[in-house]
C-alpha positions in Angstrom: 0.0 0.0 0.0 1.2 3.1 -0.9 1.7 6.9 0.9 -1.4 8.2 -1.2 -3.5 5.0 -0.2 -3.0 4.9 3.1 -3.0 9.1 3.5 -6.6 8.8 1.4 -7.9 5.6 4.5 -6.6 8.1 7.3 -8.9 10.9 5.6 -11.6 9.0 5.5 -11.0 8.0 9.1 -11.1 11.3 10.4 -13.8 12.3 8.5 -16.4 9.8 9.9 -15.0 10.5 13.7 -15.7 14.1 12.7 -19.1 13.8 11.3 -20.0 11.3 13.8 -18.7 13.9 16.6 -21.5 16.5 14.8 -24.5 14.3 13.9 -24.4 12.4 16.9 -25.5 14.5 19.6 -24.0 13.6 23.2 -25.9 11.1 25.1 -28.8 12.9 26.9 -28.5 11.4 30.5 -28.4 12.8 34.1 -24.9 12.3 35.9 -26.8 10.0 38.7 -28.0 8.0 35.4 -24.6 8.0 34.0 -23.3 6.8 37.3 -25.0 3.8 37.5 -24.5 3.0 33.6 -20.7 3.3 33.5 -18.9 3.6 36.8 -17.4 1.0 38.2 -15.5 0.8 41.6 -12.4 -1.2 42.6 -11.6 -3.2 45.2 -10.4 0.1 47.5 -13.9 0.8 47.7 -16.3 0.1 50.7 -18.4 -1.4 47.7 -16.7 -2.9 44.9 -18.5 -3.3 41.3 -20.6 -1.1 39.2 -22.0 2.0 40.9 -25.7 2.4 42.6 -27.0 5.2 43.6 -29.2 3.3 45.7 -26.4 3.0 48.3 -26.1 6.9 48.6 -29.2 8.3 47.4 -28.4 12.0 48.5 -25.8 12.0 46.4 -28.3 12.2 43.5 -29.4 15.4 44.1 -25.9 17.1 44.3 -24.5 15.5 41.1 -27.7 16.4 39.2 -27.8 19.8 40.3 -24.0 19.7 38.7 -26.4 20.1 35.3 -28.2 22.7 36.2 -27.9 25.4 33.5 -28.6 28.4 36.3 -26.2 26.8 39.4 -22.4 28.2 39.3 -21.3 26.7 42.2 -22.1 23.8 44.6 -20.7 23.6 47.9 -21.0 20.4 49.9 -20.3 20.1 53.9 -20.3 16.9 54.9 -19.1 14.5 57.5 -16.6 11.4 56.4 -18.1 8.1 54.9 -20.8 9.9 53.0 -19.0 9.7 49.3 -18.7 13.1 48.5 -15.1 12.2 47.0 -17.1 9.5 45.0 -19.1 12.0 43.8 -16.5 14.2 42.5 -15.2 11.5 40.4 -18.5 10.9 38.8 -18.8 14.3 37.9 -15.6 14.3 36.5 -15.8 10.9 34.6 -19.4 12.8 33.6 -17.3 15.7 32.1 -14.3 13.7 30.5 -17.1 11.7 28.2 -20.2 14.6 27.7 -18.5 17.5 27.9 -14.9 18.4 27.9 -12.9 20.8 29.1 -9.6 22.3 30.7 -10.6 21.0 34.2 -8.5 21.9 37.9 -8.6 19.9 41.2 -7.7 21.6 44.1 -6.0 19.8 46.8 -5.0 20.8 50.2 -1.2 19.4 49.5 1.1 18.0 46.5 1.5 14.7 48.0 -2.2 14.2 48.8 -2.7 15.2 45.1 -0.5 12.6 43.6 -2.0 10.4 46.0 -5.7 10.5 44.6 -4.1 10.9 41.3 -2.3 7.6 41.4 -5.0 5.8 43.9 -8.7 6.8 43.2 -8.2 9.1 39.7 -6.5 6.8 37.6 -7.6 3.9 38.8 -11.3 4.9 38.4 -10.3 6.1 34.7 -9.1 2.6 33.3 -12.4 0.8 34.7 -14.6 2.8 32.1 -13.5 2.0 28.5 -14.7 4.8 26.8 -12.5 6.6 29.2 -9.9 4.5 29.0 -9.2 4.6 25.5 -9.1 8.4 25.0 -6.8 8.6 28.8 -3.1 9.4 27.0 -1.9 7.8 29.9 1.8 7.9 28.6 1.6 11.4 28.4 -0.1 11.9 31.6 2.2 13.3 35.3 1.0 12.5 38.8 -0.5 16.1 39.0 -1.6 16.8 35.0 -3.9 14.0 33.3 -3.7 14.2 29.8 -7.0 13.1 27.7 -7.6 13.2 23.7 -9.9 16.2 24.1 -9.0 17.9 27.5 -6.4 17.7 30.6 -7.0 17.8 33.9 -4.9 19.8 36.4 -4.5 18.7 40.1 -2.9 21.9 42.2 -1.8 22.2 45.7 -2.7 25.1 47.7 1.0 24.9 48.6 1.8 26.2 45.4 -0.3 30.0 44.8 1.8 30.2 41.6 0.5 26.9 39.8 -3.4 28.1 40.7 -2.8 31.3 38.7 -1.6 29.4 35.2 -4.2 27.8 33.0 -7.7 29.1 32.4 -10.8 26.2 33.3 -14.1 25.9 33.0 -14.2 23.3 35.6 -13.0 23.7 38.9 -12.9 20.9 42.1 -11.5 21.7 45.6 -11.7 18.5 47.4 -11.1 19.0 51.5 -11.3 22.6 51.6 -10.8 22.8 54.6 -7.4 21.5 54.6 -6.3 24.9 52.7 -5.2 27.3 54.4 -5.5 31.1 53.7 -9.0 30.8 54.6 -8.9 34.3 56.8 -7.3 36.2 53.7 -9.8 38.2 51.3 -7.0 38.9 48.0 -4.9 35.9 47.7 -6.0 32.8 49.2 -5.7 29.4 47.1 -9.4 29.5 46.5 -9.8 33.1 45.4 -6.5 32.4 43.1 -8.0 29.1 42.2 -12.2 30.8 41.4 -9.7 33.4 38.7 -8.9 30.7 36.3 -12.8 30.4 35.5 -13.7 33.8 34.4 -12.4 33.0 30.9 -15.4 30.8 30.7 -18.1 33.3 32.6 -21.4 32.2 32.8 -20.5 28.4 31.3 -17.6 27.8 34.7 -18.9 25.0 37.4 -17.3 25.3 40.6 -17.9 22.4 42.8 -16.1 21.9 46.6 -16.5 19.6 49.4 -15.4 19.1 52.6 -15.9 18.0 56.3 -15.7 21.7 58.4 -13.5 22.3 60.6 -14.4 26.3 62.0 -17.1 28.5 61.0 -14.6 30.5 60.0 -12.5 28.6 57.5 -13.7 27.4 53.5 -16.7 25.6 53.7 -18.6 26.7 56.1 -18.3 30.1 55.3 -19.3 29.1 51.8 -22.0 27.1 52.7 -23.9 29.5 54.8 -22.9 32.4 51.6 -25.2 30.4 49.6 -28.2 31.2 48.1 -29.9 28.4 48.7 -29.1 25.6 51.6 -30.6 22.2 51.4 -30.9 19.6 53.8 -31.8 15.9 53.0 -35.3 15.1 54.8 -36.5 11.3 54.6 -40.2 9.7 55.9 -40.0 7.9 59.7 -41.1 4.8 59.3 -43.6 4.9 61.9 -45.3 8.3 61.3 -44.4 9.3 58.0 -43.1 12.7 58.4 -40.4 14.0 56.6 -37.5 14.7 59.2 -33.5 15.2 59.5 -31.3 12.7 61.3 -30.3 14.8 64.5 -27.2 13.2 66.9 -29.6 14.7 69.9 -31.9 12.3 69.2 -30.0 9.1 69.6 -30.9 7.4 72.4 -28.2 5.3 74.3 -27.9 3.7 77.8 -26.3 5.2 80.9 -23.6 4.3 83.0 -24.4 6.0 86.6 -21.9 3.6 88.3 -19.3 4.1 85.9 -18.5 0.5 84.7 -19.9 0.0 81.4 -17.5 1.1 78.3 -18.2 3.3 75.3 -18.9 -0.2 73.6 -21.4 -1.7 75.9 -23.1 1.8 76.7 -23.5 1.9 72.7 -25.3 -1.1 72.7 -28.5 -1.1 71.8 -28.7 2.6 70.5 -31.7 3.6 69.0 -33.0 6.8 66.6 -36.3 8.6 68.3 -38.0 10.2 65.9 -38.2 13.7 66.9 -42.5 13.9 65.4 -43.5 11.1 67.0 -40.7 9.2 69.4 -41.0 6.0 67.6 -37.9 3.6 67.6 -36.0 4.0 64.2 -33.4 1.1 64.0 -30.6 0.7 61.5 -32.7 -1.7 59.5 -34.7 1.2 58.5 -32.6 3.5 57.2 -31.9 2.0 54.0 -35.4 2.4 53.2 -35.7 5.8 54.2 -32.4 7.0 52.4 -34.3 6.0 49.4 -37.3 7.6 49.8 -35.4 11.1 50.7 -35.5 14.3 49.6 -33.3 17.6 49.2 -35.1 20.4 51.1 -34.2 24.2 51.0 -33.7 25.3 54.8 -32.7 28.5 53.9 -33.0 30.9 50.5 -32.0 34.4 49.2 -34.2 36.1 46.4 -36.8 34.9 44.8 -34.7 33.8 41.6 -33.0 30.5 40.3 -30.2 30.0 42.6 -26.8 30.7 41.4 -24.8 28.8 44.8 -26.3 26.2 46.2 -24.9 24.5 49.8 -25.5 20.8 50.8 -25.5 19.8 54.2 -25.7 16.0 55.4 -23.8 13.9 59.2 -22.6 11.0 59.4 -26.0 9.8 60.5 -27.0 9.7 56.7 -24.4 6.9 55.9 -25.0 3.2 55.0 -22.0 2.4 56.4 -22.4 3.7 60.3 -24.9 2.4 62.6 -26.0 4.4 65.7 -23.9 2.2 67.9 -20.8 3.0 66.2 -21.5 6.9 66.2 -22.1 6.3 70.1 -19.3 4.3 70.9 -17.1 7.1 69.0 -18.8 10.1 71.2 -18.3 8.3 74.1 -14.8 7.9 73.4 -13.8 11.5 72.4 -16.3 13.6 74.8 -13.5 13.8 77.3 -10.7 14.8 75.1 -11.2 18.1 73.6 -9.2 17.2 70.4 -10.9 14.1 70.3 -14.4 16.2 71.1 -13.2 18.5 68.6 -12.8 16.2 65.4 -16.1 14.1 66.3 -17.9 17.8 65.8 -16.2 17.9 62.5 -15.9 14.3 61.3 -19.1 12.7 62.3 -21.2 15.6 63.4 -20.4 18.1 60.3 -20.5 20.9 62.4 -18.0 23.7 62.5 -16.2 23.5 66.1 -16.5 26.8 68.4 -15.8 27.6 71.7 -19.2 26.9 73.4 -18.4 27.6 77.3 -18.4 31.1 76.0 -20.9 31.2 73.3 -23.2 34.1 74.0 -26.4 35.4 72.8 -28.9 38.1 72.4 -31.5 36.0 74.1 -29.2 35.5 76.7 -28.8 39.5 77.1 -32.7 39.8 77.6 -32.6 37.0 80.6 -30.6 38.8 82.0 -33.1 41.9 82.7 -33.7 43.1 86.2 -36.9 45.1 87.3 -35.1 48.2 87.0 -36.1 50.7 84.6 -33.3 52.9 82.8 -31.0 55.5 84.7 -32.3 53.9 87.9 -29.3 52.4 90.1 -29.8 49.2 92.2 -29.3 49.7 95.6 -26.2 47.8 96.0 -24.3 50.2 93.8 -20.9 51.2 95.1 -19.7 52.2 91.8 -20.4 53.9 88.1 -18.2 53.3 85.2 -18.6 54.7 81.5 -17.1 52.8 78.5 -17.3 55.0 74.9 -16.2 53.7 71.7 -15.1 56.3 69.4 -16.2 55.4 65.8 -15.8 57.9 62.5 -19.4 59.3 62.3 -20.6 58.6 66.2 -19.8 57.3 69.5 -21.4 54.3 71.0 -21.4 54.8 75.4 -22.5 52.6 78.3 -22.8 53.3 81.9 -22.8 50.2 84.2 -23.6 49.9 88.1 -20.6 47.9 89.9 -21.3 46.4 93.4 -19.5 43.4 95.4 -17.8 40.6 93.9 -18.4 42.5 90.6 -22.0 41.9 90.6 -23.1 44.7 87.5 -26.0 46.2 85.8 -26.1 48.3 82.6 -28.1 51.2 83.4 -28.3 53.5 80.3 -26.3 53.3 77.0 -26.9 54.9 74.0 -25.3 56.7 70.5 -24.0 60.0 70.6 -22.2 62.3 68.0 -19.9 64.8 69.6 -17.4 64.0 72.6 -19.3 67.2 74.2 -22.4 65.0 74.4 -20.0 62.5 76.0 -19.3 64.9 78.7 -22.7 66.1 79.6 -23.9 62.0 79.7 -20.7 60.9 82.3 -21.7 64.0 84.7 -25.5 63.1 84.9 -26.3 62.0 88.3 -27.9 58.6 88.4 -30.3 58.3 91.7 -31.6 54.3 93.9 -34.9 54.2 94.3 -34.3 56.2 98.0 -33.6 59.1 96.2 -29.2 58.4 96.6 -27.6 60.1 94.1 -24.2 59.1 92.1 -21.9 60.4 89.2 -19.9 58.2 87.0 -16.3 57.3 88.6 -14.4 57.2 86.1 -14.7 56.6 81.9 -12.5 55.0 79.5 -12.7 56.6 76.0 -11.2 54.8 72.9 -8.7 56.6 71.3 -8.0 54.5 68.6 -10.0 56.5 66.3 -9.7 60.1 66.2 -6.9 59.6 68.6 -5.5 63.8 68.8 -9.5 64.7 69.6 -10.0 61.9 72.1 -6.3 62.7 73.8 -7.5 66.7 74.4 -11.1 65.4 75.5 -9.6 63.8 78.0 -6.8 66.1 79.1 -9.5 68.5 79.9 -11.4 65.8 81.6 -8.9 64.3 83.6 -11.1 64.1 86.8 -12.9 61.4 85.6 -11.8 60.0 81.9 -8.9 58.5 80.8 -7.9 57.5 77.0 -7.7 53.5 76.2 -6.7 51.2 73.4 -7.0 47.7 72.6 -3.4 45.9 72.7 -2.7 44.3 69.0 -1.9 41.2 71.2 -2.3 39.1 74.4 -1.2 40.5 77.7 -0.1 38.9 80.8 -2.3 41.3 82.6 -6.1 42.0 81.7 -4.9 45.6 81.6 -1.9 48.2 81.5 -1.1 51.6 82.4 0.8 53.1 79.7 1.5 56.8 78.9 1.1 58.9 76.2 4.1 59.4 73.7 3.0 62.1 71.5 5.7 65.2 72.7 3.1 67.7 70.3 0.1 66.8 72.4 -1.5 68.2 75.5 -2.5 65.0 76.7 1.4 63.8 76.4 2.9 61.8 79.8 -0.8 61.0 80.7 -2.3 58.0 81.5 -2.9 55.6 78.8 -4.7 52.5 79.4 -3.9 49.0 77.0 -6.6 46.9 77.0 -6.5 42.9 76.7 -10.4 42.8 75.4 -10.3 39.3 74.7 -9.8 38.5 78.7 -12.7 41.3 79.5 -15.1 39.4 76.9 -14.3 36.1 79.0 -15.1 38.0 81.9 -17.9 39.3 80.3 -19.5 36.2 78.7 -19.1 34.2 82.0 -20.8 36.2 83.8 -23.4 36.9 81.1 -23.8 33.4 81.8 -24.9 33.5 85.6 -28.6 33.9 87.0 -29.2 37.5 87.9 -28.0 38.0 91.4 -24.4 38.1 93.1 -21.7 38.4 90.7 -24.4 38.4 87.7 -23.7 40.3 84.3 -27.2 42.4 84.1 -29.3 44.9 81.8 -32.3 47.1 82.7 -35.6 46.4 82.6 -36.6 46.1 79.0 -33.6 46.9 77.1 -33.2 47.0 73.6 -32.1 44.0 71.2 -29.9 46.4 69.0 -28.0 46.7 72.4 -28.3 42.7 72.8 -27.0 41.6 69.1 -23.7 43.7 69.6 -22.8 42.5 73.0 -22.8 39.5 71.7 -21.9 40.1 68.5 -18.5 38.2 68.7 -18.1 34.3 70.0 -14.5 32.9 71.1 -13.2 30.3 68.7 -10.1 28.3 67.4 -8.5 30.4 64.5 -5.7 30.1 62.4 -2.6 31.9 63.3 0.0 32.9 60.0 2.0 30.2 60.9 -0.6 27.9 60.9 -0.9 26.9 64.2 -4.7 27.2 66.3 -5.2 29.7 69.0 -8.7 30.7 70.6 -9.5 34.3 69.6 -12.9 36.3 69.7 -14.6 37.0 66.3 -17.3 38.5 64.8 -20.0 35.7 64.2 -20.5 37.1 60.8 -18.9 39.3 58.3 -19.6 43.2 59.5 -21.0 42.3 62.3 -21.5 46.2 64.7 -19.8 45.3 68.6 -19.7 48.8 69.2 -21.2 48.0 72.3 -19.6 45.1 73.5 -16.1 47.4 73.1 -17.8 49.8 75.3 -18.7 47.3 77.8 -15.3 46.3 78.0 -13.8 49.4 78.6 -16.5 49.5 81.6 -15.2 47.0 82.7 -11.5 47.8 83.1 -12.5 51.2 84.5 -14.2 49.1 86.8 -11.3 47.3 87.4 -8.9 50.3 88.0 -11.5 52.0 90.4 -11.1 48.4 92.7 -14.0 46.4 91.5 -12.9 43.0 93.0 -11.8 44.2 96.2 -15.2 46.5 97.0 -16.5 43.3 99.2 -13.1 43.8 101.3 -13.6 47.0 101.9 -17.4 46.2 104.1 -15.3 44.2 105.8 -12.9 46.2 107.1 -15.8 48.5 108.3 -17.8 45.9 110.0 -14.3 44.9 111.6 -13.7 48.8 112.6 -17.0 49.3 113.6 -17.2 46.6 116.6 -17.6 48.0 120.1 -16.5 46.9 123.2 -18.9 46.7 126.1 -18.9 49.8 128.2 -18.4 48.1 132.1 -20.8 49.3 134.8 -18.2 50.2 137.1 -14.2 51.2 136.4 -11.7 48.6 136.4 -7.9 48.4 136.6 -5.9 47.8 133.4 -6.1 44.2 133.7 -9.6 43.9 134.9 -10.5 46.1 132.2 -8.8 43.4 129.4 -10.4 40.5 131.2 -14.0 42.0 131.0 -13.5 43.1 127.7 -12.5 39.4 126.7 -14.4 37.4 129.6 -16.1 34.9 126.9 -12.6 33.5 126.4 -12.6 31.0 129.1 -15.8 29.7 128.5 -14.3 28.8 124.1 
């Protein structure tokens, strides 16, 4: 056969694959469909063999919604042994054969990218033959799959520069919350990552999964961003009603002597349905997984959604019976780490600080039956707290009496520091008619700093300039001076504030029944007041060099604590006026004001000591 034969039989060749490619329109079929038609699993698999959905029914709804012409971006927080990896390889075994495309995988690290690469990715490729025979496998790298019509990248967040240098139109993260740079708005691996799909606009499909670790990090950020949040919802057996598998409704023995372990406590752990308190057993579950739904819990707009968030525990899976979920909570509730990855892993909810979680119902429980401006009548002392912001000033005046028992008894907005002045020298009155002024203020000066420094130079008597130190102190508070050699206020007092010790303080106490030592408001006070006192909860954060330290944060983006600042600086005026010590100081007066008995009749010196102390020989 000659060079013009055999150039006319590879023309013709390409020819029919070309007109094939055009007349033949892809196959029409949903990814769950595709799924179950071509996957196949290997033997690392929990189940080996071809692919049914009937296994993991909620994962039809999130690789369907994958196909959704209106959806962008799908975001899926989830607890382990649920298949949201799985599911990520189905859509992209779903892309590689309907619709390919420069696609990017996002891992948390290089070696756990090769790792998938050469253990789930490849793998997963070479079971499906019409995958397999266009996978240029020769050509392929651990971290760049290579394909007769597209490639596939697999990144590390490791690397910023590799996220930055190919455009996609299909971008995975799997583990988000591995990453990190989650508290950074410019550069973090996602945002550099979500830049490689703008070439594609309104065509790009952004899909990410992960268990959470904080509210703060990837996902659950993300997930809660969405406009549209579903849950999965299946029927109870018993009743029929649609509900959500919820961990506080697990029922399992107790233990009061302490002899049974996490194993035999889980024994016999049962699901109470939480409409009717029927036993649901594992047996049932299967059933009900099938007959499940995707619910929205929560939407924005009336509109197609254009983000949509998937939620689903541990309690959801095939492959973990209520007795195992037990038997792990009873092993970790001890250990905080332990605690803390059962939250995450099991649970799939973000982990936070809850001894001091606060709330703005909590600030309303904590009303007396005192209206506003009136003091209780155990009031020893007043304190002011301002904080200065651009446009106004948010102030507080709280009521201090012994072991720091306190009540807010006015606060407000004003907009001049002269308003300031006139609120601080107000006298405040009991219900007896007592009258008191406010002891001492602390104003913020890290805003308008020059203005606050002269306020308070010409109202030395009673305020003093603060600011919050940029990191922790070994004391709750300092005294500091003022540097500034052009200033009036310079060589006075400035105080440095720890306000992450003063919100412990102040969410403990928050915390107490009103009474002794109680953190209190006045009779009804306002919820704008409530929301940014507790605007902030204590939880584990990432430090830059990626290590975990506890740290008080706004509970969502832009969150107003004007407020709460101004209750802290209360607080430490409180504190520098002797707060803790006022209970010493009744003592000393009761110890003062004891009299000794006046005798009837006049006695020497040592007759006078022996009636003075006659009880002595009867102790």
């Amino acid at each position: 056969m000659n060079q013009r034969v055999r150039s006319r039989i590879k023309t013709k060749k390409l020819f029919k694959r070309v007109i094939k490619r055009i007349l033949i329109p892809p196959e029409q079929i949903s990814v769950s469909e595709w799924a179950e038609k071509y996957r196949v699993l290997d033997e690392t698999s929990n189940i080996s063999g071809h692919w049914s959905n009937s296994i993991t029914p909620y994962l039809v709804g999130i690789m369907n919604t994958f196909l959704d012409p209106w959806v962008r971006e799908i975001y899926f927080c989830k607890s382990t042994q649920v298949g949201g990896t799985e599911a990520l390889i189905n859509l992209l075994c779903y892309i590689l054969m309907l619709m390919p495309a420069p696609t990017m995988i996002v891992y948390p690290t290089k070696d756990l990218a090769k790792d998938i690469s050469n253990g789930k990715l490849k793998p997963a490729f070479r079971l499906i033959p019409d995958i397999k025979k266009n996978f240029l496998e020769r050509k392929t790298k651990q971290t760049l799959l290579r394909f007769k019509r597209m490639s596939i990248y697999l990144r590390s967040a490791e690397t910023p520069a590799q996220l930055a240098s190919v455009a996609i139109k299909y971008l995975f993260f799997d583990e988000i919350d591995k990453m990190g740079g989650a508290s950074q708005k410019e550069a973090s691996p996602y945002n550099l990552a979500k830049e490689r799909t703008k070439t594609y606009s309104s065509q790009s499909k952004i899909y990410a999964c992960s268990t959470p670790t904080l509210k703060t990090n990837y996902i659950w950020r993300l997930h809660e961003d969405c406009d549209e949040v579903r849950h999965y919802f299946v029927p109870c057996p018993h009743c029929g009603e649609m509900i959500e598998f919820k961990w506080k409704q697990v029922i399992f023995g107790e233990d009061e002597d302490k002899k049974l372990s996490p194993y035999e406590r889980a024994q016999g752990a049962v699901y109470a349905c939480q409409e009717c308190g029927c036993v649901i057993n594992n047996s049932d579950k299967p059933k009900m997984l099938q007959n499940g739904e995707w619910r929205a819990v929560k939407k924005r707009g009336n509109g197609k959604p254009k983000t949509v968030g998937f939620w689903i525990n541990a309690l959801y899976s095939v492959f973990v019976t209520w007795e195992s979920m037990v038997e792990e909570f009873l092993k970790s509730k001890d250990d905080p780490e332990e605690l803390h990855n059962f939250v995450n892993s099991w649970l799939a909810e973000p982990w936070e600080e809850t001894k001091l979680k606060t709330s703005a119902d909590l600030v309303m429980e904590r009303q007396t039956e005192l209206e506003q401006y009136i003091l209780p009548e155990w009031t020893k002392l007043l304190t002011g707290g301002v904080d200065v912001q651009e446009n106004c000033l948010y102030w507080t005046i709280r009521a201090w009496g012994n072991f720091s028992t306190s009540q807010n008894i006015a606060h407000g907005q004003a907009f001049s520091l002269k308003e300031i002045e006139r609120i601080m020298n107000l006298k405040y009155t009991m219900a007896d008619g007592t009258e008191m002024i406010v002891n001492l203020a602390l104003v913020d000066s890290g805003d308008q700093t020059d203005l606050v420094y002269d306020f308070c130079t010409d109202n030395s008597d009673w305020a003093l300039p603060c600011k919050g130190a940029s990191k922790p102190m070994q004391s709750h508070y300092r005294i500091s001076k003022v540097n500034k050699p052009d200033s009036r206020a310079y060589g006075m007092d400035l105080v440095m504030v720890d306000g992450g010790k003063y919100k412990d303080m102040i969410a403990s106490r928050m915390r107490r029944s009103n009474g002794e030592g109680s953190w209190m408001v006045y009779k009804d006070c306002d919820l704008e007041y409530a929301e940014q006192v507790t605007s902030e909860h204590k939880i584990n954060v990432r430090a830059g060099n990626g290590k975990k330290r506890l740290a008080w944060v706004p509970k969502r983006t832009h969150a107003d604590n004007h407020y709460l600042d101004a209750e802290v600086y209360a607080y430490v005026a409180a504190d520098i006026r002797g707060v803790r010590s006022l209970h010493l100081e009744e003592y000393e007066e009761h110890e003062i004001s004891k009299e000794v008995p006046e005798p009837d009749n006049e006695y020497s010196p040592e007759e006078s000591w022996i009636a003075a102390n006659e009880n002595w020989l009867k102790e």
